[in-house]
Backbone as CSV, one residue per row, in Angstrom:
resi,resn,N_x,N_y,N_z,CA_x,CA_y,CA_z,C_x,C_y,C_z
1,UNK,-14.962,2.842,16.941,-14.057,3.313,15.922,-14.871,3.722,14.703
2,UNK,-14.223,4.972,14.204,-15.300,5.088,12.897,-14.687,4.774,11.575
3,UNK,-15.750,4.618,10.464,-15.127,4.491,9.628,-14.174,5.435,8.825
4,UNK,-13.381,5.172,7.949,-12.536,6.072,7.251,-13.027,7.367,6.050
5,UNK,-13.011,8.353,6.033,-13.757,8.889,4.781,-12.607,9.878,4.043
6,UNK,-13.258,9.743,3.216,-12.136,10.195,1.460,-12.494,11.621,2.002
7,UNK,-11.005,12.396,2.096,-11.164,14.562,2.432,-11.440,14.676,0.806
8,UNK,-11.517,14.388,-0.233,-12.086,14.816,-1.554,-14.022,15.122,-1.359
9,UNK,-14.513,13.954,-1.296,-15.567,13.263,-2.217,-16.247,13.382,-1.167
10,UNK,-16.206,13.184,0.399,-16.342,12.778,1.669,-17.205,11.471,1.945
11,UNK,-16.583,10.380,1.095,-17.914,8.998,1.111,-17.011,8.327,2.429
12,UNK,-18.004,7.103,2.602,-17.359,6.853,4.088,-17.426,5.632,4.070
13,UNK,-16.163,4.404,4.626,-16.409,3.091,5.002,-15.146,2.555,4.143
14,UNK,-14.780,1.622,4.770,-13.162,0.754,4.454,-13.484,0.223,2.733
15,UNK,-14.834,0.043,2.518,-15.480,-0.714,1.319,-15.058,0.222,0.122
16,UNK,-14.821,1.492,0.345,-14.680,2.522,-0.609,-12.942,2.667,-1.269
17,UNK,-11.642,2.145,0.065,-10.994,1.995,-0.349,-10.794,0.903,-1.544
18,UNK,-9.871,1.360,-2.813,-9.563,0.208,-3.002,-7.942,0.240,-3.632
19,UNK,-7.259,-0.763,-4.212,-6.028,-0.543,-4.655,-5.638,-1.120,-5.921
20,UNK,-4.429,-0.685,-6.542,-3.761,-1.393,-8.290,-2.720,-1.795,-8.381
21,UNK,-2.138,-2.373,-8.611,-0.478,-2.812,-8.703,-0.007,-1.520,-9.529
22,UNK,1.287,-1.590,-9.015,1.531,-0.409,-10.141,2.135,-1.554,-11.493
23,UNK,2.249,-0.236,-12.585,2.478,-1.047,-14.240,4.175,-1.541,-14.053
24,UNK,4.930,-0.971,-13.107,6.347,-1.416,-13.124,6.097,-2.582,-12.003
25,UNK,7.137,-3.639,-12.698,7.055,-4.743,-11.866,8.786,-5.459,-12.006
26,UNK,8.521,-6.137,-10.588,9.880,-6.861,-10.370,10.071,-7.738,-11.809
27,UNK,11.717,-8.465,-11.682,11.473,-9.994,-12.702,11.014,-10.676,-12.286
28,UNK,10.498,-11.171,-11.341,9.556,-12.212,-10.677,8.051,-11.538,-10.745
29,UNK,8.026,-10.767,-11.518,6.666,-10.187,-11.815,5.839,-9.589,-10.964
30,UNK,6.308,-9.262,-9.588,5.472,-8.840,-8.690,5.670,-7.175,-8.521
31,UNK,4.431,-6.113,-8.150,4.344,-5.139,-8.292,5.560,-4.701,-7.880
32,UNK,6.041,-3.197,-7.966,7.074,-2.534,-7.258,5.998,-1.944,-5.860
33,UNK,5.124,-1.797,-6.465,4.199,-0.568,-4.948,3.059,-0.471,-5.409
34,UNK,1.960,-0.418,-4.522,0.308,-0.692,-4.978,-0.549,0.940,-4.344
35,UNK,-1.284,1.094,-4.890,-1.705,2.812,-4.894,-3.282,2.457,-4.429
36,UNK,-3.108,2.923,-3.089,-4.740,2.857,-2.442,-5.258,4.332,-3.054
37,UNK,-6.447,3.667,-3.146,-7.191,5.254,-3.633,-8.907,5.061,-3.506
38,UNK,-9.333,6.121,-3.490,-11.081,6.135,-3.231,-11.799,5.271,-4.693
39,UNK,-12.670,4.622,-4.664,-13.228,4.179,-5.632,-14.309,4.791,-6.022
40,UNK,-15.129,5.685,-5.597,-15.705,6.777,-6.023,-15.064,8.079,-6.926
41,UNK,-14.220,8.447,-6.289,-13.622,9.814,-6.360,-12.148,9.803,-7.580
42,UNK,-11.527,8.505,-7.127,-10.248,8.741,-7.749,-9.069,9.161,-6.502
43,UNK,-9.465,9.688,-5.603,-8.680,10.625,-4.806,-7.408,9.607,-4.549
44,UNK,-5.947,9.700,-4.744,-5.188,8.779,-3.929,-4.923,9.041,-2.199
45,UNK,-5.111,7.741,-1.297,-4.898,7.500,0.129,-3.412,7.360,0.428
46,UNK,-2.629,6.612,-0.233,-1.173,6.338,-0.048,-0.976,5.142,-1.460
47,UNK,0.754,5.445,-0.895,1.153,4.522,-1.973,2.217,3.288,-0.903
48,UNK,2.233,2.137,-1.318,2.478,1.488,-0.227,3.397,0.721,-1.051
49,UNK,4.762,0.197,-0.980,6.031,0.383,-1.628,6.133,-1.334,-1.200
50,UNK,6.709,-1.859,-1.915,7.180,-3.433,-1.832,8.094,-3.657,-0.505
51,UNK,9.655,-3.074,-0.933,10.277,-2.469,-0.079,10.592,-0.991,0.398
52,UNK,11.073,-0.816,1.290,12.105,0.166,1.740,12.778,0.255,2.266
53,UNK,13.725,1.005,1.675,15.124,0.829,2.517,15.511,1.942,3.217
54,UNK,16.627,1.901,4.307,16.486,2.806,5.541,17.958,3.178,5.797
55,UNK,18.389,4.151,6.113,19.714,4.021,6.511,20.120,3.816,8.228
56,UNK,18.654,3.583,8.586,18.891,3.170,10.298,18.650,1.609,9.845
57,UNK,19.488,0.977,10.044,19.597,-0.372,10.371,18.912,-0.861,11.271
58,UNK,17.843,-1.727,11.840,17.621,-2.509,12.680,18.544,-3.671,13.394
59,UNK,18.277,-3.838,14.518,19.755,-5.059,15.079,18.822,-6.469,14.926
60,UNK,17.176,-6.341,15.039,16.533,-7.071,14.627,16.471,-7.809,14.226
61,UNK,16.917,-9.697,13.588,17.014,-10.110,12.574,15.738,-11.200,12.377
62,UNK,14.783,-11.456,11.344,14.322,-12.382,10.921,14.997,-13.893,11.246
63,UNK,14.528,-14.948,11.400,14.856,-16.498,11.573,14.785,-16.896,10.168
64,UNK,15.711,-17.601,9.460,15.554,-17.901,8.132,14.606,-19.335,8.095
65,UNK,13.281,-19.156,7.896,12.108,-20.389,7.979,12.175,-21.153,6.748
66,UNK,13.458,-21.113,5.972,13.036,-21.972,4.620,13.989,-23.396,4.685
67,UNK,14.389,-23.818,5.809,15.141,-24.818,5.657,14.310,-25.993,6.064
């Protein structure tokens, strides 16, 4: 498998990604969505979202583990 490289800057290796919280945050203080981007370059990779919501429902359900 190879490593990943930035289409800007063309540097190469997972080490180069890195990421930020964004400045908007929940009341529990946690980011809304965190922004991968090259640490050389600046270039952004994706933005990767807390939640999302879908209008296809899953039938799927989680086990509630907090009891």
């Amino acid at each position: 498998m190879s490593d990943p490289r930035c289409p800007k800057c063309d540097c190469e290796g997972i080490d180069h990604f890195a990421s930020k919280p964004s400045k908007e945050t929940a009341k529990n203080g946690t980011p809304w969505f965190y922004v991968v981007y090259c640490d050389q370059c600046g270039h952004v990779h994706d933005i990767i979202s807390k939640h999302s919501f879908s209008a296809n429902q899953s039938a799927f359900v989680m086990p509630d583990l907090r009891r």
